[in-house]
N, C-alpha and C positions, 0 to 999 in steps of 0.2 A: 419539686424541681426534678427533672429527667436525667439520667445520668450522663447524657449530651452536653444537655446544658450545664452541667455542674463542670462536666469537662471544658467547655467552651469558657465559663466565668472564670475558672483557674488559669487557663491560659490569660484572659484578657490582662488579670490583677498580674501577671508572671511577667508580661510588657507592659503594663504601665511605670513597675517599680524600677525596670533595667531603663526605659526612658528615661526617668526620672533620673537617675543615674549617670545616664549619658549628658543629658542636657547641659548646656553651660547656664552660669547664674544669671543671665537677662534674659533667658525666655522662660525662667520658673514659673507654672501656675498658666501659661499659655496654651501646654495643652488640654489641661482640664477645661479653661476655660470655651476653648474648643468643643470639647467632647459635653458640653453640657450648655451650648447652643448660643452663649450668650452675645456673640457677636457674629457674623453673617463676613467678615472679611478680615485677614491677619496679613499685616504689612511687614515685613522683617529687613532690615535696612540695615546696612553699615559696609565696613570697608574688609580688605583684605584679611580673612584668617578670622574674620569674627564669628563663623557656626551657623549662619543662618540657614546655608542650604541642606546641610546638615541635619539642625532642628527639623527643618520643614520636611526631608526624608524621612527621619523620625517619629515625626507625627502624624502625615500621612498612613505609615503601615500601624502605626498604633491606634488609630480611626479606624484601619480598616480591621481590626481585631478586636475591636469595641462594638462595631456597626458588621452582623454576620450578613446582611443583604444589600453594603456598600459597596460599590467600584467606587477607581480611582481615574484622574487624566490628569497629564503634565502636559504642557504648553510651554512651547520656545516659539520664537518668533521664526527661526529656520529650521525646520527640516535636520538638515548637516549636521546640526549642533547635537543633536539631539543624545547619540547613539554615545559619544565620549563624556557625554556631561552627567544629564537625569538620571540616561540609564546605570552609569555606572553608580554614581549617588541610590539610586533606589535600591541596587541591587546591593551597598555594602548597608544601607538600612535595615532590611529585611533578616540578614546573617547578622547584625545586632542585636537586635529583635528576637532572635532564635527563629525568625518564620521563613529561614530562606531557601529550607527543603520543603513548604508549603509552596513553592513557587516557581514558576519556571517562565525563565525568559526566551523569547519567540522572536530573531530577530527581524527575521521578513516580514515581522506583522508589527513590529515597534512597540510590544504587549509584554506584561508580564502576566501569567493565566497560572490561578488559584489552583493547585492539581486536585482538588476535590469537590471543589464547587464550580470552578470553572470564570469564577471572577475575575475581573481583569486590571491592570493599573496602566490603562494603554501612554502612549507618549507621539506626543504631535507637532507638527512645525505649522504654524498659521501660514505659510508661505505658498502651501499645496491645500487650498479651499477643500480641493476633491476629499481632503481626508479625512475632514473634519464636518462633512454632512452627515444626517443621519445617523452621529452614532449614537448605538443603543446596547446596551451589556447582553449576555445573554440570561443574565437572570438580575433582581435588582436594577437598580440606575445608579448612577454616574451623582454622586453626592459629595464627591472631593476634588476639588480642582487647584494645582500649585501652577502661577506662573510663575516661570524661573527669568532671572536675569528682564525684569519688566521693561527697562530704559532702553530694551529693543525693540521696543512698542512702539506704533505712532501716534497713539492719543489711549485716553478712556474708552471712546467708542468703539474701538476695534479688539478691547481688553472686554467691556458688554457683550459685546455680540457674540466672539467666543462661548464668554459664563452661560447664557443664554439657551447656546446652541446646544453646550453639554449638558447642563443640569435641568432642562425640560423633564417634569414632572419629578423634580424632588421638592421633599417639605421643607426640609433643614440641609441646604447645601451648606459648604465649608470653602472657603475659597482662601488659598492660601498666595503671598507674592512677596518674594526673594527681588532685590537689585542693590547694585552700589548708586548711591544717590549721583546721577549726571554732574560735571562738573560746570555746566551754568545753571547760575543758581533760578534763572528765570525758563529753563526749561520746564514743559507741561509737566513733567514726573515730579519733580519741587513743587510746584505751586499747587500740586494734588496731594501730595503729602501732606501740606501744609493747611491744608481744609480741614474743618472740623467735620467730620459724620460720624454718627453717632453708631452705626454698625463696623466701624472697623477700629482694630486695636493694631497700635500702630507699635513697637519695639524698635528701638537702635542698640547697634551690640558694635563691640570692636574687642579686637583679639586681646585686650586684656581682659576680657570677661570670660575670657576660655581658659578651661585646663590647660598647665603650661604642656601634660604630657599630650594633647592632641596636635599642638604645635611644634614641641621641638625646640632646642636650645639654638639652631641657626636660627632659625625663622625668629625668635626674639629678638636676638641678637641683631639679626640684620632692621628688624623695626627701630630700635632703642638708637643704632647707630643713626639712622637717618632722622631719627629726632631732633639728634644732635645736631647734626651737618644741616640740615633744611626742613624745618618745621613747616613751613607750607607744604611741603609735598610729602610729609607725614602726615597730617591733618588729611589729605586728599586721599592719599591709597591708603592708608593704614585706619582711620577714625572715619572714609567715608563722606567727608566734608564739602560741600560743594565750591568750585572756587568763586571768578570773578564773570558778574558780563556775561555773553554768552559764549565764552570761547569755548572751542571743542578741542584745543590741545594744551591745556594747561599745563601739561609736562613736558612741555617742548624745552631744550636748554639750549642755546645758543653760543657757541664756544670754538676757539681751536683744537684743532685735531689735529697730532702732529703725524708726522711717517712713524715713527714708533709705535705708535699706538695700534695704527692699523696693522704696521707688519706681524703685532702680535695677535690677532686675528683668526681664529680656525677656521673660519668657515664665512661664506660670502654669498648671500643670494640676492638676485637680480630680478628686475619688474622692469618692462617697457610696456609705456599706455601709447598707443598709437595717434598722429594728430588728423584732425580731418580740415580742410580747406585753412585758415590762418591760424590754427589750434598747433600748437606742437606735439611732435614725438618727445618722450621725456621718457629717460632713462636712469635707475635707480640702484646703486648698489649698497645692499644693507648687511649690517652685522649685528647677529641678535646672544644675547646675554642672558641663559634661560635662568639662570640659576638668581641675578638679579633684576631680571625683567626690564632692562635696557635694551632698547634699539638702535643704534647709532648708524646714519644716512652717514657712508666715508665717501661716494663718489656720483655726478650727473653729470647726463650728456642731456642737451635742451636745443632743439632743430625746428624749423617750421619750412614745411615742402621740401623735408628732406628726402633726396631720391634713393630709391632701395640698395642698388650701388652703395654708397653711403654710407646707409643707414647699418649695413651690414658691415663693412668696413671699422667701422666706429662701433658696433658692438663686439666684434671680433679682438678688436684692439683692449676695449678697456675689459671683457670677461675673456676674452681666450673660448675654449670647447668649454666652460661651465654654462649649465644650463638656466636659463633662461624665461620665466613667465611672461606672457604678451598677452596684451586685451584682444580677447575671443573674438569681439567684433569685426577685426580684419582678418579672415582665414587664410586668406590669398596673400597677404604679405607676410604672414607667418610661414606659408609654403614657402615664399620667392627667399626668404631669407634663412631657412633652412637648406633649400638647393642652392645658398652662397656659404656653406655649413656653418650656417648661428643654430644652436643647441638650443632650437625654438622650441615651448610649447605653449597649447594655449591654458588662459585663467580658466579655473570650472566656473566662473561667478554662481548664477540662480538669481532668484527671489531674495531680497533682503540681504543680499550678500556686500553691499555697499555698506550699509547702517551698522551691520556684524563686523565689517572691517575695520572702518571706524572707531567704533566702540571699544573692538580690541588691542589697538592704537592706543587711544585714549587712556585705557586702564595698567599701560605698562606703568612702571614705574618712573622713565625718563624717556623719551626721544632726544636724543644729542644730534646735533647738526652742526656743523660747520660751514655759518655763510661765505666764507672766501670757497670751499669745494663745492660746495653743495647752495647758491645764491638764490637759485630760483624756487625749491624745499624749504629754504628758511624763511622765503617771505609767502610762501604758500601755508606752509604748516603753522606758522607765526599768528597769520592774519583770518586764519578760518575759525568764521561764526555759524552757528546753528540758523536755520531758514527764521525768520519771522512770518505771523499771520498777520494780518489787516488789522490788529488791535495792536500791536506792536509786541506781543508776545516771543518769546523764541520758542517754538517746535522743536522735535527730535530728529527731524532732517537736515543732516548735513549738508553746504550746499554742493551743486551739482556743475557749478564754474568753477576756474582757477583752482582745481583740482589733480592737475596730470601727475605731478610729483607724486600728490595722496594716492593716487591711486595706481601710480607703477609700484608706490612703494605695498600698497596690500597687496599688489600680486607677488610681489617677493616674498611676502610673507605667509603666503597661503597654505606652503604646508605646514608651516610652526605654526596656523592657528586651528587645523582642523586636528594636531598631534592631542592626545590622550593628556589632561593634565596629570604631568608626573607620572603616568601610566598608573597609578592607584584610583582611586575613590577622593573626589575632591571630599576638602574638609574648608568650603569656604562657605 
């Protein structure tokens, strides 16, 4: 053996044993099993705080330190997501690992490039086709594929084509996929799970299988508590569980809100969806609870052909100069109603920015609503099912009616969902 390679084995055994180390006790032996081919697909499932993304950044650079002629590629369903999530997950991997001065992240290129080889762990949004043709390492190929956060997919087929596109001419791909199981249990992501194949090894983990010190004495705490108070929506965020039906806000709560409540309130941001011919304008003001991932809808305004005059009027009244997200679609009434000074601006949407908002909706901990304020929210967010197919299945799309509340309220939300979790390195 060459003194390279002697160096190269020492390193590989020096990250497998810190892996090892790091891992929590439900993915033990998965990534051996990994690294010695036996399975072709690794599902990693569960709820808030359980390590999976974690694991899978993990094992990832510990593949790549096993395998000296492997790339890597991460896969999100958006684009946007990509730079706060993977990258940052990848990158506090790496400095795990000890390999994170082998490596240098590129952010105009969405790359992280091996500074000696030149290998790459690029990071991609299926949203932008263009970016995901063609690609080819510059040495080596593309033998490890993670998709993050899957349940922002819209089927198998679009999760194939992907694998497909990247791992063209490898022997032994690895294809790895991180999601909190959707809360209808008859969504495609459930009913795929739930298949037997004999090439994927499927793991469920939830945050009592993790070191208590990766979590934190709040972060228990605040599980254990909600155990107590409502076990269903323990089961949901915290174990991963899927709920009932096919609803898409299972954590919706239905309740008074008093003036108190709100006047204790920091901070308030606002969504107005525009309406087109018998569609209403709907107007949303929300307050979000980062620390326990609560939402709460305190205030709507709900109008059909209401005139700009108005409209401006009435947003003026209920936000005052605070600013304001408006659906992109009408640019011209985002002008008119800015030269009636509303603190307009518009949503950035994109590609997949619907499914994303949703999703992350979905995954707080509670939406609170108050049907005496907020009437037309509570029976929109209340009553909203995932699309069905012709087989009477429920799909992963949201539907696209009796939506305006939903979707004033993701615009309010839009920069608390594109913010840095926690600005560190997720550990979910």
């Amino acid at each position: 053996m060459t003194a390279d390679k002697k160096i190269s084995r020492a390193r590989d055994i020096g990250v497998r044993e810190r892996l090892a180390a790091l891992a929590g006790r439900s993915f033990q032996g998965v990534f051996e099993d990994a690294l010695a081919g036996s399975h072709r697909h690794y599902w990693l499932l569960g709820g808030r705080g359980s390590g999976k993304s974690s694991f899978v950044s993990l094992a990832m650079a510990g593949m790549l330190a096993a395998r000296p002629n492997a790339n890597a590629i991460v896969f999100r369903k958006t684009e946007n997501t990509l730079r706060d999530s993977v990258a940052h997950q990848t990158a506090w991997a790496l400095d795990q690992l000890g390999m994170g001065g082998q490596w240098e992240y590129m952010a105009s290129r969405g790359a992280f490039e091996e500074k000696d080889t030149g290998r790459l762990i690029l990071t991609r949004g299926l949203d932008k086709p263009i970016r995901t043709k063609g690609l080819k390492p510059k040495s080596g190929a593309f033998e490890i594929v993670w998709f993050e956060e899957l349940a922002e997919f819209r089927n198998m087929d679009e999760i194939r084509t992907a694998s497909i596109s990247a791992l063209r001419g490898c022997d032994k791909p690895v294809c790895f996929a991180t999601f909190n199981p959707p809360g209808a249990p008859g969504h495609w992501l459930n009913r795929e799970a739930a298949r037997d194949a004999p090439d994927r090894l499927i793991r469920r983990s939830d945050y009592r299988d993790m070191p208590p010190e990766w979590l934190g004495e709040a972060f228990i705490a605040e599980a254990e508590a909600l155990r107590e108070s409502d076990e269903a929506a323990w089961r949901r965020v915290y174990l991963g569980e899927p709920g009932e039906g096919g609803t898409v806000f299972p954590n919706v709560s239905l309740r008074p809100i008093d003036k108190g409540e709100i006047d204790g309130v920091d901070h308030i941001w606002n969504g107005l969806d525009f309406g087109f011919g018998a569609s209403p304008d709907a107007l949303i003001r929300v307050a979000y609870d980062a620390k326990r991932h609560i939402v709460t809808l305190i205030d709507e305004f709900w109008g059909v052909r209401t005139p700009a005059d108005a409209l401006a009027r009435t947003v003026l009244a209920r936000c005052g100069r605070d600013p304001i997200t408006c659906d992109s679609a009408e640019p011209r009434m985002i002008d008119t109603l800015r030269a009636r000074g509303v603190n307009a601006r518009a949503a950035r949407k994109g590609p997949g920015s619907v499914t994303h908002g949703v999703r992350w909706l979905a995954d707080r901990l509670r939406i609170v609503i108050d049907p005496a304020r907020c009437p037309n929210a509570a029976r929109e967010f209340a009553s909203c099912e995932y699309d069905r197919d012709r087989f009477g299945n429920f799909g992963a799309e949201p539907p696209r009616a009796d939506n305006h509340t939903i979707d004033a309220c993701r615009y309010a939300m839009e920069d608390i969902m594109s913010e840095r979790a926690g600005r560190v390195f997720k550990r979910e």
